[in-house]
N, C-alpha and C positions, 0 to 999 in steps of 0.2 A: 578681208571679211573674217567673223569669228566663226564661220560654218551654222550660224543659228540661219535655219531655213524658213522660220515667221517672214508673213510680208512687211511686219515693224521694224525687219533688220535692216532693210536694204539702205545702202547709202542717199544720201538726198542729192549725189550727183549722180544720175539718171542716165551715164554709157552703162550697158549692159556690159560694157568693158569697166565699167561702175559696179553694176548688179542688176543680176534678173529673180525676183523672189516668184512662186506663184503661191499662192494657195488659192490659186492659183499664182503664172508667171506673177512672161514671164515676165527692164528694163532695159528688154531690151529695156524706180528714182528715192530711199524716202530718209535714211534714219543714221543707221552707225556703219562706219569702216569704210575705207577706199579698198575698192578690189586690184584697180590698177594703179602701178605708184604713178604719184605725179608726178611730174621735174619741170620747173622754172626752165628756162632757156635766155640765151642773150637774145636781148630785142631784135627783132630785122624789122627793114620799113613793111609797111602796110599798105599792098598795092588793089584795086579793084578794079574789075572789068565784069561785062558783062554777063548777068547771071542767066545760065538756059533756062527752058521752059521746063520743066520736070511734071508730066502727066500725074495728076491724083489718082492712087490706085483705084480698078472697079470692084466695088462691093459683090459678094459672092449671095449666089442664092444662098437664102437662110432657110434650108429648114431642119426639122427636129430629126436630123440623122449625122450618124459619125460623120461620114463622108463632109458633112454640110459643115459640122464644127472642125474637121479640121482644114477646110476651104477658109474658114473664119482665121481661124490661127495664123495662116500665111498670112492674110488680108493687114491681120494686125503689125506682125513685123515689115511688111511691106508700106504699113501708116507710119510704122516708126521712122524708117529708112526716109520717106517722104520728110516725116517733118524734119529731121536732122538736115536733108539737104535745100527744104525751102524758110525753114523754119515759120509754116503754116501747121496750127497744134490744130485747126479748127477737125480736120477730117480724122484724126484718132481720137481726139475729145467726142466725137461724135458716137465714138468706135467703144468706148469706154461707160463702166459703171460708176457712178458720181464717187462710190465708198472706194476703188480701184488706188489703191493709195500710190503705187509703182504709176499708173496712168496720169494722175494727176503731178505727179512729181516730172517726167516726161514733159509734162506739158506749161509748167513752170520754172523749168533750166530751159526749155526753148527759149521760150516766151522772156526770159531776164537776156538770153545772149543776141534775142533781135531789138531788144530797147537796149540793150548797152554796142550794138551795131558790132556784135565780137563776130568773128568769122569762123565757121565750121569746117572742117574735112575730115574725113574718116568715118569711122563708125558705125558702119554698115553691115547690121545685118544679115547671115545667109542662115537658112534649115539646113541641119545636114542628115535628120530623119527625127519622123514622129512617131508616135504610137498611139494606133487608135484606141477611142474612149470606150466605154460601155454602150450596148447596143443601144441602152435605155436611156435616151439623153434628149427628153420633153423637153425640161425645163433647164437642165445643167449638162455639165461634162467638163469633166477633169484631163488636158490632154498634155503628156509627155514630149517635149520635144527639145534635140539637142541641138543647139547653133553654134555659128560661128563669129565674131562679131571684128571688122579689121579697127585694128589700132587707127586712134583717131587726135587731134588737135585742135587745142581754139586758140584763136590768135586775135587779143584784146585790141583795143585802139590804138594804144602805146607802139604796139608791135609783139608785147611779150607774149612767147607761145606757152603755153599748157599741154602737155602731152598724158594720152593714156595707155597702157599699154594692149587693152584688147584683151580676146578671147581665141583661142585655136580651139576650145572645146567644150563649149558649159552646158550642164543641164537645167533644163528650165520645165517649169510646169504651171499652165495657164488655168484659171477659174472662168467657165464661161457660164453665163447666165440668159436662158432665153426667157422672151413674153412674145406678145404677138405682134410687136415690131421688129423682136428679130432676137441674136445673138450681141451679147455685149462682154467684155473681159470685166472680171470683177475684181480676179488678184494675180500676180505673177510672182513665183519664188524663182529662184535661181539657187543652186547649188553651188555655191563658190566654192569650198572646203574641196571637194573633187573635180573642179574647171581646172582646163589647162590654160594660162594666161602665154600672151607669146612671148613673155618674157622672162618666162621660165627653163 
């Protein structure tokens, strides 16, 4: 990444081991620069079995208080973490502001990797602390939070893997926007210029 913290930086592949932009967040998808390098690898076969059942996160009360948006926050990396391991976009697409550009990109590198049937591992999201918004968050709140995100891999039809290398430490900062259906992510930045990548 070139450290531009706009949500038009973020790369259009969507690991927040990619990029997380907010103006909000955070990718845990949209524009310039790989955050983690990538590396080809020699093909192995392509085995499958059985994929478990992975619970759809529960939506958190929404209402117009910190406490509520950053219940929200988790909610959303926890949609993330979801679709990366069912690659079902529908419950963060839900989660998300139609203008969310980081959300929609999310939801279109899923969405390309279950029609080309590429296989997912890694990548998963953890909080490792937030900081609360402004008391005064009717309609918006801006909230600070720094992740973790593990190193992850896709592995095409061929066999060929794609490697990423992840995040030991990035900061992220989510846009949320309420009405009276609730809270929605409208932008995610991510600070890449000062992430610690794990392969660093």
């Amino acid at each position: 990444m070139n450290g531009d913290h706009s949500e038009a930086a973020v790369p259009r592949n969507r690991y927040i081991a990619a990029a997380v932009t907010l103006a909000v967040v955070f990718t845990l998808s949209a524009c310039t620069g790989d955050s983690g390098s990538t590396v080809p690898t020699t093909n192995v076969p392509v085995t499958t079995s059985p994929t478990p059942t992975v619970p759809v996160p529960t939506a958190p009360v929404q209402e117009a208080t910190p406490e509520s948006a950053i219940e929200f926050v988790k909610y959303f990396w926890a949609l993330y973490n979801y679709a990366y391991s069912t690659l079902d976009t529908n419950p963060i697409e839900a989660a998300s502001d139609s203008k969310c550009r980081f959300c929609s990109g999310v939801v279109d590198d899923v969405n390309d990797w279950a029609t080309s049937k590429t296989q997912v591992s890694g990548f998963e999201v953890s909080i490792k602390s937030i900081v609360s918004p402004h008391a005064d968050v009717q309609s918006q709140a801006v909230v600070l939070v720094i992740v973790k995100q593990e190193p992850g891999r896709l592995t095409d039809t061929s066999g060929e893997v794609t490697k990423q290398a992840g995040w030991k430490e990035l900061s992220t900062t989510l846009l949320l926007l309420r009405d009276e259906s609730g809270w929605r992510v409208r932008a995610v930045e991510a600070d890449t210029k000062s992430g610690k990548p794990w392969d660093a």
